[in-house]
C-alpha positions in Angstrom: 0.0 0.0 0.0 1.0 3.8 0.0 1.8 5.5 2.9 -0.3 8.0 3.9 0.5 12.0 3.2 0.5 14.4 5.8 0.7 17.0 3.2 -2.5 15.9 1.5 -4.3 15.5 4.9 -3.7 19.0 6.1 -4.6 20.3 2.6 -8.1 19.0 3.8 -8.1 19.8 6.9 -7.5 23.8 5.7 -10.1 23.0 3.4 -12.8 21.9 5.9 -11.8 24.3 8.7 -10.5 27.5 6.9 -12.3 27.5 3.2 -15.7 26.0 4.6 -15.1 26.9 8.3 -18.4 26.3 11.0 -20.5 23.9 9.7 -23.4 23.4 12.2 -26.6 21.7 10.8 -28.3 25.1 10.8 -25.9 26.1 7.7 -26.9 23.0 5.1 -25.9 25.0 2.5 -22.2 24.3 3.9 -23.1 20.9 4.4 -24.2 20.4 0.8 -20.5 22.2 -0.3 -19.3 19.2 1.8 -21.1 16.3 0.0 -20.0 17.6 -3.7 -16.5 18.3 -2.5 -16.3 14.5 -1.1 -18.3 13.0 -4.2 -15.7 14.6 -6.6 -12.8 13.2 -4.4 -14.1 9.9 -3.9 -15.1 9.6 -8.1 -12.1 10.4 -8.7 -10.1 7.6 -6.9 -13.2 5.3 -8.6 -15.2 4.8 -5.5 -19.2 4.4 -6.4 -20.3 7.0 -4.7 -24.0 7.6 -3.4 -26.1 10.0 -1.2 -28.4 8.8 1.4 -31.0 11.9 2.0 -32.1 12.3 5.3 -34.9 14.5 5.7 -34.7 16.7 9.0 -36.8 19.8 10.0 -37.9 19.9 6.9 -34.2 20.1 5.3 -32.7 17.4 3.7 -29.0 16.4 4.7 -26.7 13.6 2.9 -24.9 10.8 3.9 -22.3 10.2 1.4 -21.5 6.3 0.9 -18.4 5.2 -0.9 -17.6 1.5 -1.9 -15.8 -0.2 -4.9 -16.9 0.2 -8.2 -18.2 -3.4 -8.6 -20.3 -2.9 -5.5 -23.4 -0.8 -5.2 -23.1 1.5 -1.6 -26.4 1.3 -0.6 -27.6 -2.2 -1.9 -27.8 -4.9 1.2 -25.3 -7.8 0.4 -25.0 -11.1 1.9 -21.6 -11.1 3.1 -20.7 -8.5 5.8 -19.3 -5.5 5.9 -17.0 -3.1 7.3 -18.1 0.8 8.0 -15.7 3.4 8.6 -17.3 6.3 9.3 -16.7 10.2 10.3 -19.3 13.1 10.7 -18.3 16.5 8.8 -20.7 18.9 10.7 -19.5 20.9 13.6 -21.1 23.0 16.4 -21.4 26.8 15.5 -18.9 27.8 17.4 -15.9 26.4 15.9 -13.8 26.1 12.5 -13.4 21.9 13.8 -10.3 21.4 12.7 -10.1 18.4 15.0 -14.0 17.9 15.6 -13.9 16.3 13.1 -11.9 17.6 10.1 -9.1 15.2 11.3 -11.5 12.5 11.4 -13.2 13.4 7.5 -9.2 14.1 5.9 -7.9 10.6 7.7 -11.2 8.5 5.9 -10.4 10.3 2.3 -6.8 9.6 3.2 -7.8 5.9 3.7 -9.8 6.3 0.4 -7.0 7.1 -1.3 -5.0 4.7 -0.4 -7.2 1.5 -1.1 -8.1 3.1 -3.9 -6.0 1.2 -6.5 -7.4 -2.3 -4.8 -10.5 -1.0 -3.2 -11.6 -3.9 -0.7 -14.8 -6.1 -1.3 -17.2 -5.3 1.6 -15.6 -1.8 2.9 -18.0 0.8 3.3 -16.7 4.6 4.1 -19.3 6.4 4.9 -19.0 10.3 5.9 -22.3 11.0 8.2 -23.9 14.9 7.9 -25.3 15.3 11.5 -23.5 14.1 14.6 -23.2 18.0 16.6 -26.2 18.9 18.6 -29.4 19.2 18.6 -28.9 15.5 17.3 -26.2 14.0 19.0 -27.1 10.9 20.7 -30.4 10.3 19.4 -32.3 9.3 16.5 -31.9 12.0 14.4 -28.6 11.8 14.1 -27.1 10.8 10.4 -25.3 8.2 11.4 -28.3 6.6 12.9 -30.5 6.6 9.8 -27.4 4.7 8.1 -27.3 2.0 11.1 -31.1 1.5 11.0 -31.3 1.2 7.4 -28.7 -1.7 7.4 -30.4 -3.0 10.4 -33.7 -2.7 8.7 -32.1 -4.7 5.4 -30.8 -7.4 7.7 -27.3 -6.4 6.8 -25.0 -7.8 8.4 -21.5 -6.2 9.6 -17.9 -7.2 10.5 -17.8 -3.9 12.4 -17.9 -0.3 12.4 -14.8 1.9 12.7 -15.8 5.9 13.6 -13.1 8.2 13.5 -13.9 11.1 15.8 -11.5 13.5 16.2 -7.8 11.9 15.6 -5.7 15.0 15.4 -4.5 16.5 18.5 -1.1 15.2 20.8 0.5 16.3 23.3 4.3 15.7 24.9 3.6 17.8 27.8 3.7 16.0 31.3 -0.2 15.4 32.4 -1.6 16.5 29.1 -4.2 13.4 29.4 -7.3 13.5 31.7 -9.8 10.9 32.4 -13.3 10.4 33.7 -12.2 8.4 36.5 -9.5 9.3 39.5 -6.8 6.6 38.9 -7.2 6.0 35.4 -4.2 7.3 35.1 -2.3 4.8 37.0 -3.2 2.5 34.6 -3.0 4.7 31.7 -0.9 7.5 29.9 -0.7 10.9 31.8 1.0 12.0 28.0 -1.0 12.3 25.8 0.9 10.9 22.7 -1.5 8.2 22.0 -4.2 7.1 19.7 -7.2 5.6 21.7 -9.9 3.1 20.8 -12.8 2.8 22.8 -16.2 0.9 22.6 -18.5 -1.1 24.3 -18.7 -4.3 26.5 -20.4 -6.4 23.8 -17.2 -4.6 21.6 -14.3 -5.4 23.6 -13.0 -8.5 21.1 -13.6 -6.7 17.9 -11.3 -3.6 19.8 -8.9 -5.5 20.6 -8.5 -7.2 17.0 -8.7 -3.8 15.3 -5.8 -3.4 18.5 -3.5 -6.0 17.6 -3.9 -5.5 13.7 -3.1 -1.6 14.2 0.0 -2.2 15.7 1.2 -4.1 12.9 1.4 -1.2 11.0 2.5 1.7 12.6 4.6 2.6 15.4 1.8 5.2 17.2 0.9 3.8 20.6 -2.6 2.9 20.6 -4.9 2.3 23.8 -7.9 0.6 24.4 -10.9 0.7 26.7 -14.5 -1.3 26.3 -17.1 -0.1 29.2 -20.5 1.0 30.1 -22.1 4.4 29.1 -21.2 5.5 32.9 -17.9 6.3 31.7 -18.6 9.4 30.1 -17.3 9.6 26.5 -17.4 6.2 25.6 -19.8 6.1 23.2 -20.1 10.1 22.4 -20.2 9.8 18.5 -21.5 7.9 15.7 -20.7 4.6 16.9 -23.4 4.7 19.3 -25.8 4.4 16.6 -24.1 1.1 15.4 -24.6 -0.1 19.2 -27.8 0.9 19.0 -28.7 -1.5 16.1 -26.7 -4.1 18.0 -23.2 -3.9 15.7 -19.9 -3.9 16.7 -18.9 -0.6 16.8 -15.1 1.3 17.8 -14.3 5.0 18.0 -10.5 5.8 17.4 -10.0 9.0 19.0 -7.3 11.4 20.5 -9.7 11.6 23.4 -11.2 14.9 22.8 -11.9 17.1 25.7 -9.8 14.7 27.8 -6.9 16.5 25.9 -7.6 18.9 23.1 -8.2 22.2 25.2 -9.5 23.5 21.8 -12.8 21.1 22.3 -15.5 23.1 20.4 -13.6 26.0 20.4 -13.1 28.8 18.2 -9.3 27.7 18.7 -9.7 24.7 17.2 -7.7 25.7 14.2 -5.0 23.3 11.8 -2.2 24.6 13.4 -3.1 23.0 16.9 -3.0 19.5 14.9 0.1 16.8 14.4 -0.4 15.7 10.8 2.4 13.3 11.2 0.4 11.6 13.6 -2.9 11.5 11.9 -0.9 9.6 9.1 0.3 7.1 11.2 -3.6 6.8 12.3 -4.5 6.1 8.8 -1.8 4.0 8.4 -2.7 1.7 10.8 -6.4 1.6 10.4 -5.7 1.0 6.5 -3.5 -2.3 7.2 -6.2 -3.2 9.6 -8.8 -2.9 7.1 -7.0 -5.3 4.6 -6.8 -7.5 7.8 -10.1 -7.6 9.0 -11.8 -8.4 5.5 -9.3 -11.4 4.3 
């Protein structure tokens, strides 16, 4: 495979953040700039692209669903699949270079990179509405996807969400947790790429885990618990566990280190691009792995 470009993946990050900037789900008319821009990149690698229209408040919003060109994207198969998945709306009050411009630029980097053998049975799917007022419930993009595989009788190897895989930090206690003594068991640096899921999740973690660290030499942590651990399932994965998939966010944590969390700050110079290459590096040789 190629490796991945930080170049390329900050040219989309600038993109995203600086040329589009905010994109809440009151601006659809950002949203929609979004969709063609990823259609066009995603054609031109030879992806089948299609949109999956999701009607809400009387606006419609697009979930744009890439596979390989001998597959249809949208059409139930009878083998399983494997999403990866990032949202590309933002809260109003901030450019999201991290939340989740990191996360959209490491999928099109992954694109790109399986593009010249694209896998049987990948989906990447970028999801329009994750940010309130539809986080964490059914109106949330991500959700409509999950339900109308659900609803098909689809059935999945997993879903990988990228949510927010951007931000590091070398400075001593630069990583916070939700519980006191966390960090006796893990980092206090926060230098690390995290995945996180469920209970019912844990063995489908730990195999993305172990496959991961075949490929790249970024630290990668892991933690499977109950929603009482706040954060664990705060993105689109939750919709997968919802439907009762295996689901996994890989994440830099968030607001358990990026002080930029839903910031005006959060800007593409606060980002380690190197890193997020290594990211997509690892999740690509994982992919390869977990559909052969």
């Amino acid at each position: 495979m190629d490796r991945a470009d930080p170049d390329r993946i900050k040219k989309n990050v600038e993109f995203l953040s600086l040329n589009i900037g905010p994109r809440p789900i009151k601006k659809p008319e950002k949203l929609i700039k979004i969709r063609d821009f990823l259609e066009r990149e995603l054609s031109s690698l030879n992806y089948a692209v299609e949109f999956q229209e999701i009607i809400y408040k009387k606006r419609k919003y697009y979930n744009v669903i890439a596979s390989s060109p001998k597959e249809h994207p949208l059409k139930p198969t009878n083998y399983e699949l494997l999403v990866i998945g990032a949202h590309y709306d933002t809260v109003f009050t901030t450019p999201g270079a991290d939340d989740n411009a990191s996360g959209v630029a490491g999928l099109l980097e992954i694109a790109r990179i399986l593009s010249d053998d694209i896998p049987k049975g990948v989906r990447l799917v970028f999801f329009s509405m994750e940010e309130p007022p539809v986080y964490r419930t059914k109106n949330m993009a991500s959700y409509h996807y999950a339900k109308y595989l659900k609803k098909n009788g689809q059935k999945l190897i997993g879903m990988i969400c990228l949510e927010m895989i951007g931000y590091f930090s070398s400075s001593p206690k630069s990583q916070k947790y939700p519980f006191p003594l966390m960090d006796q068991i893990y980092p206090k640096i926060g230098n690390f790429i995290a995945m996180v899921g469920n209970i019912k999740s844990k063995e489908f973690t730990l195999k993305l885990k172990k496959s991961f660290s075949k490929y790249t030499d970024l630290p990668v942590e892991s933690l499977n618990a109950p929603s009482i651990v706040i954060g664990i399932d705060f993105s689109d994965h939750w919709s997968f566990n919802k439907m009762g998939y295996l689901a996994t966010m890989v994440t830099d944590t968030a607001f358990y280190r990026n002080p930029h969390y839903h910031k005006p700050t959060d800007l593409p110079s606060t980002l380690n691009y190197k890193n997020i290459a290594k990211v997509v590096s690892g999740l690509c040789g994982a992919t390869i792995d977990l559909l052969t």
